[in-house]
py3Dmol code that shows the C-alpha trace and the ligand (Angstrom):
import py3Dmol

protein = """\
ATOM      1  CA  UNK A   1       9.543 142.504  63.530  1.00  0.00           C
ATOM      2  CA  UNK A   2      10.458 143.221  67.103  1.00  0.00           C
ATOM      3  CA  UNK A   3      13.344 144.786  68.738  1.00  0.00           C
ATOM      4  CA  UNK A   4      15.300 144.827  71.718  1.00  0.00           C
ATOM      5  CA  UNK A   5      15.040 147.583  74.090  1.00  0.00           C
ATOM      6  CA  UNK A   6      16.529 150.762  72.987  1.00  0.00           C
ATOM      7  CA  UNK A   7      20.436 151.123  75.003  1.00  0.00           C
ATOM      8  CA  UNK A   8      19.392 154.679  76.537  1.00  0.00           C
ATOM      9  CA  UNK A   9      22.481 156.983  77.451  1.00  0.00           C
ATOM     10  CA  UNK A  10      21.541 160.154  79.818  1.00  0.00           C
ATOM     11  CA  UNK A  11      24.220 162.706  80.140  1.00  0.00           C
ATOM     12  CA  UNK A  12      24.354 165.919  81.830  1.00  0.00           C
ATOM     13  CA  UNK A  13      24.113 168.716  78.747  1.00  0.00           C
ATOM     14  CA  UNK A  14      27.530 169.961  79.134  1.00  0.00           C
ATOM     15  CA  UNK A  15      29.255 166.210  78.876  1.00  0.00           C
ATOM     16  CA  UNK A  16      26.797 165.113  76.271  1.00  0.00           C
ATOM     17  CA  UNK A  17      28.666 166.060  72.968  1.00  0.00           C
ATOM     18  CA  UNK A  18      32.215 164.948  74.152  1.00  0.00           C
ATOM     19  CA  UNK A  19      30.527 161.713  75.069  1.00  0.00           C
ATOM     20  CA  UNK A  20      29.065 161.012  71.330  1.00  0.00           C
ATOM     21  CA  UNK A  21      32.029 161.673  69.801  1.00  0.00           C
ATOM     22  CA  UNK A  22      33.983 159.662  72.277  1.00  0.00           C
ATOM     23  CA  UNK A  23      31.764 156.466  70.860  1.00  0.00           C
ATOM     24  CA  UNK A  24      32.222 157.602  67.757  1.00  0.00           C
ATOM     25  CA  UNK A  25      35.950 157.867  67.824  1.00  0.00           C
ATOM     26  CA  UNK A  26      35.556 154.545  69.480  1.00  0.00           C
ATOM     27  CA  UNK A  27      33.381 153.140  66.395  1.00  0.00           C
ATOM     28  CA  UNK A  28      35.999 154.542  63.966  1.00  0.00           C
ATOM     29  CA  UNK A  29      38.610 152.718  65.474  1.00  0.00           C
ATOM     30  CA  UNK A  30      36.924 149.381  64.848  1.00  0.00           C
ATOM     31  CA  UNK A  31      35.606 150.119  61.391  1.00  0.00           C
ATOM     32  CA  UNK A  32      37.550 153.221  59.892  1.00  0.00           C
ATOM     33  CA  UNK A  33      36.001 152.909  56.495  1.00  0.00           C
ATOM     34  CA  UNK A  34      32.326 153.008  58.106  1.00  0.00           C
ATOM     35  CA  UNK A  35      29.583 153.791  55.718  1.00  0.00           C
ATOM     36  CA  UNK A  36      27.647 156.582  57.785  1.00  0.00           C
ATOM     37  CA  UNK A  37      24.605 158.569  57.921  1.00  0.00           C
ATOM     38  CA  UNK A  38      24.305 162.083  59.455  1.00  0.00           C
ATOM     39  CA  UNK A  39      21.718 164.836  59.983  1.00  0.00           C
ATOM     40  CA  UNK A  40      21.742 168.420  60.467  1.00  0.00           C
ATOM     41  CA  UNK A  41      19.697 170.572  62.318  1.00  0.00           C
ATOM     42  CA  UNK A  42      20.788 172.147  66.171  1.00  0.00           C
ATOM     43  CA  UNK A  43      20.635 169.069  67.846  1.00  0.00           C
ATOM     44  CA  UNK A  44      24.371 167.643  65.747  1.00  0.00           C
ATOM     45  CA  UNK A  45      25.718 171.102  65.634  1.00  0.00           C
ATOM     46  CA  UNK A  46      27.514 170.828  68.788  1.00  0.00           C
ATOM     47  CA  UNK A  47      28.591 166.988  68.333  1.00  0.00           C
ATOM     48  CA  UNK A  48      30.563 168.171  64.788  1.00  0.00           C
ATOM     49  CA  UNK A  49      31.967 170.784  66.640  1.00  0.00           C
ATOM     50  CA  UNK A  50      33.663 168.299  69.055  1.00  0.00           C
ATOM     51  CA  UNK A  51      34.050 166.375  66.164  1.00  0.00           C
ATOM     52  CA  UNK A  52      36.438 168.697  64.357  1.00  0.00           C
ATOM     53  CA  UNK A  53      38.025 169.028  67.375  1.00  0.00           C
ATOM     54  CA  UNK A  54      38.605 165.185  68.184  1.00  0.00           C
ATOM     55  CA  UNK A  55      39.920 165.153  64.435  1.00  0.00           C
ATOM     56  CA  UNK A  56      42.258 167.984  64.713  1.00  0.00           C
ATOM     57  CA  UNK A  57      43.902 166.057  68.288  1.00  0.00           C
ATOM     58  CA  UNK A  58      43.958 163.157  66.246  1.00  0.00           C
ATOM     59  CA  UNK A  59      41.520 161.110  68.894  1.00  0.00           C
ATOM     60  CA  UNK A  60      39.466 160.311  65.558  1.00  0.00           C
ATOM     61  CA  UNK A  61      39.642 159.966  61.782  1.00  0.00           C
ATOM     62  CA  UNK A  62      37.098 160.103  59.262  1.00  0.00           C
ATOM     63  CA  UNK A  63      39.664 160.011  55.957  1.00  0.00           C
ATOM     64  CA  UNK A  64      37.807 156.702  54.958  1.00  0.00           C
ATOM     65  CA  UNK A  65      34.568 157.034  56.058  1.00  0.00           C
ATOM     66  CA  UNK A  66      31.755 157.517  53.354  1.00  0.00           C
ATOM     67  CA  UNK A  67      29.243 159.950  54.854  1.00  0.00           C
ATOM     68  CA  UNK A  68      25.732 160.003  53.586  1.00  0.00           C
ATOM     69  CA  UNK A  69      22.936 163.168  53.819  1.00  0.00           C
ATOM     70  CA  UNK A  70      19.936 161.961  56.252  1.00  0.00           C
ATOM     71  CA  UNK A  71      17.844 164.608  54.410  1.00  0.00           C
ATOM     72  CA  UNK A  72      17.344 167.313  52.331  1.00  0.00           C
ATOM     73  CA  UNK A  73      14.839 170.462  51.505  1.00  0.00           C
ATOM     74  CA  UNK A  74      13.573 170.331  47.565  1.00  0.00           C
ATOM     75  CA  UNK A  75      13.187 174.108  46.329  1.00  0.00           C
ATOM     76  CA  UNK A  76      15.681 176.096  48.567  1.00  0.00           C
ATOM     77  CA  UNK A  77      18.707 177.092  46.533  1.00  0.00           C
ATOM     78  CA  UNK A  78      22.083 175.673  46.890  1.00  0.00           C
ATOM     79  CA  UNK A  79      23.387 178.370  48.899  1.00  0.00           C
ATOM     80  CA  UNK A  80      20.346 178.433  51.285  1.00  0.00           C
ATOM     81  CA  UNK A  81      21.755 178.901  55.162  1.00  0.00           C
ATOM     82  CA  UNK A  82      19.036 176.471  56.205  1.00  0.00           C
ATOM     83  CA  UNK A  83      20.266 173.861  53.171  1.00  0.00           C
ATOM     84  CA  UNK A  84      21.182 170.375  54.766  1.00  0.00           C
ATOM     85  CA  UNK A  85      24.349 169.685  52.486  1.00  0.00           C
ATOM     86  CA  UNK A  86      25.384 173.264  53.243  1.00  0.00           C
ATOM     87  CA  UNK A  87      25.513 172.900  56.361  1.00  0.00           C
ATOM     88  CA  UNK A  88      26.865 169.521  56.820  1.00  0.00           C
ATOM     89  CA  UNK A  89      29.779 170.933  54.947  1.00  0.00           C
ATOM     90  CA  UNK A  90      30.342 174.047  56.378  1.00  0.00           C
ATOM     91  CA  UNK A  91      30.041 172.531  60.068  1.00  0.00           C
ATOM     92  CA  UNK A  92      32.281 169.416  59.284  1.00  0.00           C
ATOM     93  CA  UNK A  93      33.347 168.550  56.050  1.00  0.00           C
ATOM     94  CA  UNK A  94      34.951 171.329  55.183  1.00  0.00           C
ATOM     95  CA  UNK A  95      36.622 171.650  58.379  1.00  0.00           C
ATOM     96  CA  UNK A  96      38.147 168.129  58.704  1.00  0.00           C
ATOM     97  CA  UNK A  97      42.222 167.968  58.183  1.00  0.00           C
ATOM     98  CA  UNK A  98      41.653 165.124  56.229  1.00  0.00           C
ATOM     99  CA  UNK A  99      38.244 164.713  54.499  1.00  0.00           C
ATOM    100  CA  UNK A 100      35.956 161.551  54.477  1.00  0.00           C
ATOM    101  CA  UNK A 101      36.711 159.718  51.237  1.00  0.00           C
ATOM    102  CA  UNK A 102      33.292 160.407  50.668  1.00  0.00           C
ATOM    103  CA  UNK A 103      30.262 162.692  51.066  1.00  0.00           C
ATOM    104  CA  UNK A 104      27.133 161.823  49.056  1.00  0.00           C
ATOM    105  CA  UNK A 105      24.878 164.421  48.932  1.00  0.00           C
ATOM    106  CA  UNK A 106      21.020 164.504  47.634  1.00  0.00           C
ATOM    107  CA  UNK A 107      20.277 165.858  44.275  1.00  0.00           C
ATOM    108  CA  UNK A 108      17.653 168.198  44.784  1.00  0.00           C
ATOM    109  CA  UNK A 109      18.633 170.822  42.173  1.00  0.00           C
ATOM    110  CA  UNK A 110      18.312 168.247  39.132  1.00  0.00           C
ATOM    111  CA  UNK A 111      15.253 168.354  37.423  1.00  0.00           C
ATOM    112  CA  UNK A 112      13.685 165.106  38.754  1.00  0.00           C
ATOM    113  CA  UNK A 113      13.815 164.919  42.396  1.00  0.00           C
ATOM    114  CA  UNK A 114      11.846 161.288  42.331  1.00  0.00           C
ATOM    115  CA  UNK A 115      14.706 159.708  40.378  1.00  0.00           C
ATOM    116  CA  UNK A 116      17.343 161.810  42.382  1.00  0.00           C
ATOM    117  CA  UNK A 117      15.550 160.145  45.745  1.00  0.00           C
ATOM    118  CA  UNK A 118      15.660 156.305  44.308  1.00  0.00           C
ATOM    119  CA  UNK A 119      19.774 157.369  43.547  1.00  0.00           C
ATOM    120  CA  UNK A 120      19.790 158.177  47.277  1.00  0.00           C
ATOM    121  CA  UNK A 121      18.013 154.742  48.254  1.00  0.00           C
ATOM    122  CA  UNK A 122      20.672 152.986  46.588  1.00  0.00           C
ATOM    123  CA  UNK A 123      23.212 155.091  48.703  1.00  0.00           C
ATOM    124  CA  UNK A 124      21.655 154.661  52.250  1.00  0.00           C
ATOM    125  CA  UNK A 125      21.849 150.611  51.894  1.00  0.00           C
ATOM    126  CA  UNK A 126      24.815 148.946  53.599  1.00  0.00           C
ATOM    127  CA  UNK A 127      24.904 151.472  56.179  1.00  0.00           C
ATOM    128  CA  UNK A 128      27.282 151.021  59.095  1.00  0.00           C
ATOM    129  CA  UNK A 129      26.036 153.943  61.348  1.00  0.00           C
ATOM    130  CA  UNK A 130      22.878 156.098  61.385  1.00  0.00           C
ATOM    131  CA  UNK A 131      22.819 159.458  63.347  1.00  0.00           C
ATOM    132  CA  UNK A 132      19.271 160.512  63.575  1.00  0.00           C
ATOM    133  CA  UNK A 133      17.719 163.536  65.042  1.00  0.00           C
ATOM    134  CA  UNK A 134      14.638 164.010  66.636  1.00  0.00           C
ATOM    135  CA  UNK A 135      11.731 165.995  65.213  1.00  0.00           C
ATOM    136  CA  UNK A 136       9.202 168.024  67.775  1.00  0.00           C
ATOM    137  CA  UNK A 137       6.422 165.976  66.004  1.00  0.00           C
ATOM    138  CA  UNK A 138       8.137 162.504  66.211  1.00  0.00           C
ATOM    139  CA  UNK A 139       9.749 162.904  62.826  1.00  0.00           C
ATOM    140  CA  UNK A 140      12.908 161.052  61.998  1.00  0.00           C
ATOM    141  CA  UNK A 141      14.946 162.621  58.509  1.00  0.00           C
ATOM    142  CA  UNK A 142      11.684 163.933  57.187  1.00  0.00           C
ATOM    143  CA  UNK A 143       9.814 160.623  58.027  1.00  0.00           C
ATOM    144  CA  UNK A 144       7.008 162.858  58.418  1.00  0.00           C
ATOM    145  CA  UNK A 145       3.540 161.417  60.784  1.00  0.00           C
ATOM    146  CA  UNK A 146       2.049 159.034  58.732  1.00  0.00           C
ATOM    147  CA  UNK A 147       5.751 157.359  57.373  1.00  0.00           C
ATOM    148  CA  UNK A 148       5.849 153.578  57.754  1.00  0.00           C
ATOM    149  CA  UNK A 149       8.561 151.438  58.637  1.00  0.00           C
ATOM    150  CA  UNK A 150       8.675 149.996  55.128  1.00  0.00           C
ATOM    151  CA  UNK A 151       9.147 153.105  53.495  1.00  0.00           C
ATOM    152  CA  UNK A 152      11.980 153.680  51.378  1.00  0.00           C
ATOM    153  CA  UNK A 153      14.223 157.599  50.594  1.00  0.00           C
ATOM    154  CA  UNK A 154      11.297 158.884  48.490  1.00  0.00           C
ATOM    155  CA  UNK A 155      10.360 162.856  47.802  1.00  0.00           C
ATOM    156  CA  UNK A 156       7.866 164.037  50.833  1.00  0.00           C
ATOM    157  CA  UNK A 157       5.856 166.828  51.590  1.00  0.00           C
ATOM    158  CA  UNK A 158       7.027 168.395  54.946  1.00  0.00           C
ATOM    159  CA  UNK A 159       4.310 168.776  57.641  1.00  0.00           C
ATOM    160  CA  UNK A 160       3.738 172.584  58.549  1.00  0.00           C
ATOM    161  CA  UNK A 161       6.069 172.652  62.368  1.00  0.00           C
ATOM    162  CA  UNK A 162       8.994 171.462  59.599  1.00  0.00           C
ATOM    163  CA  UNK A 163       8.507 174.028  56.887  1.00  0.00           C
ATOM    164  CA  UNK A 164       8.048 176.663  60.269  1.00  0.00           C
ATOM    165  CA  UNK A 165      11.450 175.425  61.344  1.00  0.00           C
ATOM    166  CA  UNK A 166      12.965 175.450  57.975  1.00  0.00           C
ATOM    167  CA  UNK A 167      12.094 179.307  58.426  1.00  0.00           C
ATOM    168  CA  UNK A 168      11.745 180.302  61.736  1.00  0.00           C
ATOM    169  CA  UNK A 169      14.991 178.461  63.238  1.00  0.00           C
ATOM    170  CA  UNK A 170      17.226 177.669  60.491  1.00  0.00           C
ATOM    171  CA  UNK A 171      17.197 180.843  58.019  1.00  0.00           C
ATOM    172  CA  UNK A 172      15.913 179.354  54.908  1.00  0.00           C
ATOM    173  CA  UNK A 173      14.965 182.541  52.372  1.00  0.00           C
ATOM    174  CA  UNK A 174      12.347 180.774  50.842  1.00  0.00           C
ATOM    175  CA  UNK A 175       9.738 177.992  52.499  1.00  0.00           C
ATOM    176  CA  UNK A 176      10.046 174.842  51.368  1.00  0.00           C
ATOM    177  CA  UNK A 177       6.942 172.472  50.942  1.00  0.00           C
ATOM    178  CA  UNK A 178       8.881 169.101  50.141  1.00  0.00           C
ATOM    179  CA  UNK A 179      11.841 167.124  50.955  1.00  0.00           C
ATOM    180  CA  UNK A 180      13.717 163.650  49.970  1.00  0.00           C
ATOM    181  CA  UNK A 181      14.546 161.784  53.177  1.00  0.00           C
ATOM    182  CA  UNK A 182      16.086 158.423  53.335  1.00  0.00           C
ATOM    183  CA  UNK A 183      13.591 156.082  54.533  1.00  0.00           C
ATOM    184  CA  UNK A 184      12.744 154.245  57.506  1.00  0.00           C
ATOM    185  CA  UNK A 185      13.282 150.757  55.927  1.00  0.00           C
ATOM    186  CA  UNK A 186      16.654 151.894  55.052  1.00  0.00           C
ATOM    187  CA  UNK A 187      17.382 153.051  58.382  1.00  0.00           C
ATOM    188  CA  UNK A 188      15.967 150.069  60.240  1.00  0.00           C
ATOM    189  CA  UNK A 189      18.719 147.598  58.204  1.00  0.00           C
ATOM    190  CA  UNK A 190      21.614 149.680  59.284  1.00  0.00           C
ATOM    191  CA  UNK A 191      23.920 148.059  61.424  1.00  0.00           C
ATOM    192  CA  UNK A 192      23.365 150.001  64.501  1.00  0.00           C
ATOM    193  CA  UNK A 193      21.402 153.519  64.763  1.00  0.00           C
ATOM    194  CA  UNK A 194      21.663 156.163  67.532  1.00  0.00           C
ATOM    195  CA  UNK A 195      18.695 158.669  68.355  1.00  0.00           C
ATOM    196  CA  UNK A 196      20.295 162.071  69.525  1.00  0.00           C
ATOM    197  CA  UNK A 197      17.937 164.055  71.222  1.00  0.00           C
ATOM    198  CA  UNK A 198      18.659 167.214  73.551  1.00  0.00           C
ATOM    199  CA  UNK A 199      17.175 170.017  75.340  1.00  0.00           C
ATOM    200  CA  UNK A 200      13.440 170.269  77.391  1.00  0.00           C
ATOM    201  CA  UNK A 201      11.706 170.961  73.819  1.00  0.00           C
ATOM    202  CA  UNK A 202      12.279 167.676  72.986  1.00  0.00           C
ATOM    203  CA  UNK A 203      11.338 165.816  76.461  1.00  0.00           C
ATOM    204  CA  UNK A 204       7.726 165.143  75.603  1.00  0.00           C
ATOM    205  CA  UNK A 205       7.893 163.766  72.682  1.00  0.00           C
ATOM    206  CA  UNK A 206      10.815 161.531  73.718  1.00  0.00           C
ATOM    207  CA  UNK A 207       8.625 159.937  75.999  1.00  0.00           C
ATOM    208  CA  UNK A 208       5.750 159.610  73.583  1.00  0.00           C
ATOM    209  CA  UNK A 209       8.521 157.602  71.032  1.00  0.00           C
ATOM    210  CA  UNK A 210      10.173 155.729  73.300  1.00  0.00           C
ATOM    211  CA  UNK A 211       7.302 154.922  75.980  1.00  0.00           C
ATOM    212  CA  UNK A 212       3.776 155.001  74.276  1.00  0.00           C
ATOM    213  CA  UNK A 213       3.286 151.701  71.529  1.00  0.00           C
ATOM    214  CA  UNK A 214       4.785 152.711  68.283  1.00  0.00           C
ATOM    215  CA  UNK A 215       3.150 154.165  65.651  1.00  0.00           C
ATOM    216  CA  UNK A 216       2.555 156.502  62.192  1.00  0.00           C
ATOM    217  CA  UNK A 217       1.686 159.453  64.519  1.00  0.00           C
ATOM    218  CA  UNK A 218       5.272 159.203  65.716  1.00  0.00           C
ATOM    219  CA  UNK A 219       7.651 157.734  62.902  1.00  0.00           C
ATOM    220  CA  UNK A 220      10.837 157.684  64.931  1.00  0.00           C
ATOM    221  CA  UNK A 221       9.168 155.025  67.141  1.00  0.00           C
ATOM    222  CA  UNK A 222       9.268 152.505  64.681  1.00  0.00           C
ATOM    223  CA  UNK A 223      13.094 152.782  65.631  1.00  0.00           C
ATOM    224  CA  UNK A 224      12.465 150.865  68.499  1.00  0.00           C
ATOM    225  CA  UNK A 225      12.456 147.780  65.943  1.00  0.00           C
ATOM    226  CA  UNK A 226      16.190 148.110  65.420  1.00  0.00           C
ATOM    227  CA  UNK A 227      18.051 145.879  67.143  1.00  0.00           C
ATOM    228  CA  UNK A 228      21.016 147.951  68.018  1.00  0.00           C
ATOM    229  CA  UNK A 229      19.578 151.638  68.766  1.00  0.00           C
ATOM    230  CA  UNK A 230      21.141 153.951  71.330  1.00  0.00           C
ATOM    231  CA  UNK A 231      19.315 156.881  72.373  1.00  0.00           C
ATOM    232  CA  UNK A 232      21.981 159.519  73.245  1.00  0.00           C
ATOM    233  CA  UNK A 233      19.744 161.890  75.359  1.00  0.00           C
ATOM    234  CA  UNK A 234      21.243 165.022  77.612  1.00  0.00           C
ATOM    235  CA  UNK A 235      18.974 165.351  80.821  1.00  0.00           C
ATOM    236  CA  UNK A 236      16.841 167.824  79.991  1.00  0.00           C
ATOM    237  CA  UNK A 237      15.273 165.714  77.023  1.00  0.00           C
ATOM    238  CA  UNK A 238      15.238 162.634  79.365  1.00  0.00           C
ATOM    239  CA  UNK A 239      13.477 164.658  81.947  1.00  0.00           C
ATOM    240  CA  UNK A 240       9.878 163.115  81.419  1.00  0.00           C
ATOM    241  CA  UNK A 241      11.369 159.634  81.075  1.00  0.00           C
ATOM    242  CA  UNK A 242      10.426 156.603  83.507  1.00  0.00           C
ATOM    243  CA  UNK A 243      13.483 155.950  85.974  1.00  0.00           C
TER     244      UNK A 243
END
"""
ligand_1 = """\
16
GLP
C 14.636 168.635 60.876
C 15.330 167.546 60.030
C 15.699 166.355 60.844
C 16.225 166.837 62.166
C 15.067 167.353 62.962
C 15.425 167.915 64.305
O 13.471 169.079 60.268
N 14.618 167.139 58.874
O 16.619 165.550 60.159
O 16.846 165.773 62.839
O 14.309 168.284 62.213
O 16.091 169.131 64.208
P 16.801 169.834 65.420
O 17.985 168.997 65.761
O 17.211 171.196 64.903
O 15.826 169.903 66.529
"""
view = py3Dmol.view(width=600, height=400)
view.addModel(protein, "pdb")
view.setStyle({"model": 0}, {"cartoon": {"style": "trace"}})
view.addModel(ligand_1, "xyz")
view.setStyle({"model": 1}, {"stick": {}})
view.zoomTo()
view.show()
């Protein structure tokens, strides 16, 4: 499977969230009961903000989207600062006039997280819309370095720079070891997919996915496959990319 070559949008920092959520809005508008994907992590924070915003001007509605969780940590408790739901909720759920008619979450607190991950397959298919963020080490979700395209949401054990970040950046009180991520074959059949990726921390290994030939070292550049992915990058990640 081949794709076409990634649409890549560079915007100056400051213009970049307003411009996602203007192509959002604009998405919305065509398909208001879009089945959609979304991550956490720094990199979205400032796109729900504008989000809420857009919402609360009425430039764009999410009362009939579904939204479904990219990703979640197993073994941090439910009211964990770094936990993905928690977070999704607290940043733009729960701040939405009118909410999306619905927000599937991942069941990590039930006592089988392998069955609670094939529940979560079965959510991410007929996706309209993926929003995916970029990991340092070329993770997508937790598609961790050695994830396939073919593989579906399973449970995964996080590489070390993700447990680190779990702590380090995002607060977690305890360090988790495994995840359940949606999987790159679900991801890849989505309608259309967008790669947000900002800040010089992220430059280098933007290049590596997006230039170098794709492969399990780098998960996110099987994304390339997709035949509608659009890399919404601010300058600073773009920095190190060919003109
Ligand atoms: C995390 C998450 C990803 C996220 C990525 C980048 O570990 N599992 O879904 O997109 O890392 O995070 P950030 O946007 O904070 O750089």
């Amino acid at each position: 499977m081949t794709g076409s070559t990634p649409r890549l949008v560079v915007l100056p920092a400051a213009d970049w969230a307003t411009a996602v959520a203007a192509e959002l809005a604009e998405r919305l508008s065509g398909r208001p009961d879009l089945r959609i994907v979304l991550p956490t992590g720094d990199t979205p924070s400032p796109l729900y903000e504008e989000v809420v915003r857009a919402e609360r001007e009425d430039r764009l509605a999410l009362g009939g989207v579904t939204i479904v969780q990219l990703d979640e940590w197993v073994g941090l408790p439910p009211d964990d600062p770094a936990r993905c739901d928690r977070r999704l909720r607290t940043e733009l759920v729960a701040r939405l006039r009118t909410p999306p008619a619905a927000f599937v979450t991942i069941d990590v607190d039930g006592p089988d997280p392998d069955a609670a991950a094939r529940r979560h397959d079965d959510a991410a298919r007929g996706i309209g819309l993926a929003l995916l963020g970029l990991g340092p080490n070329g993770h997508v979700g937790f598609n961790e370095p050695g994830s396939g395209p073919d593989d579906p949401t399973r449970l995964v054990r996080l590489a070390v720079s993700s447990r680190d970040a779990a702590t380090a950046r995002y607060g977690a009180t305890r360090v988790p070891t495994a995840g359940i991520t949606i999987g790159l074959a679900r991801l890849l059949e989505a309608d259309e997919a967008w790669l947000l990726v900002t800040g010089e921390r992220k430059a280098a290994i933007l290049r590596r996915v997006l230039v170098e030939p794709e492969g399990p070292d780098r998960p996110a550049s099987y994304l390339r496959r997709h035949p509608r992915l659009t890399v919404f990058a601010d300058a600073e990640a773009a920095a190190l990319l060919p003109r």
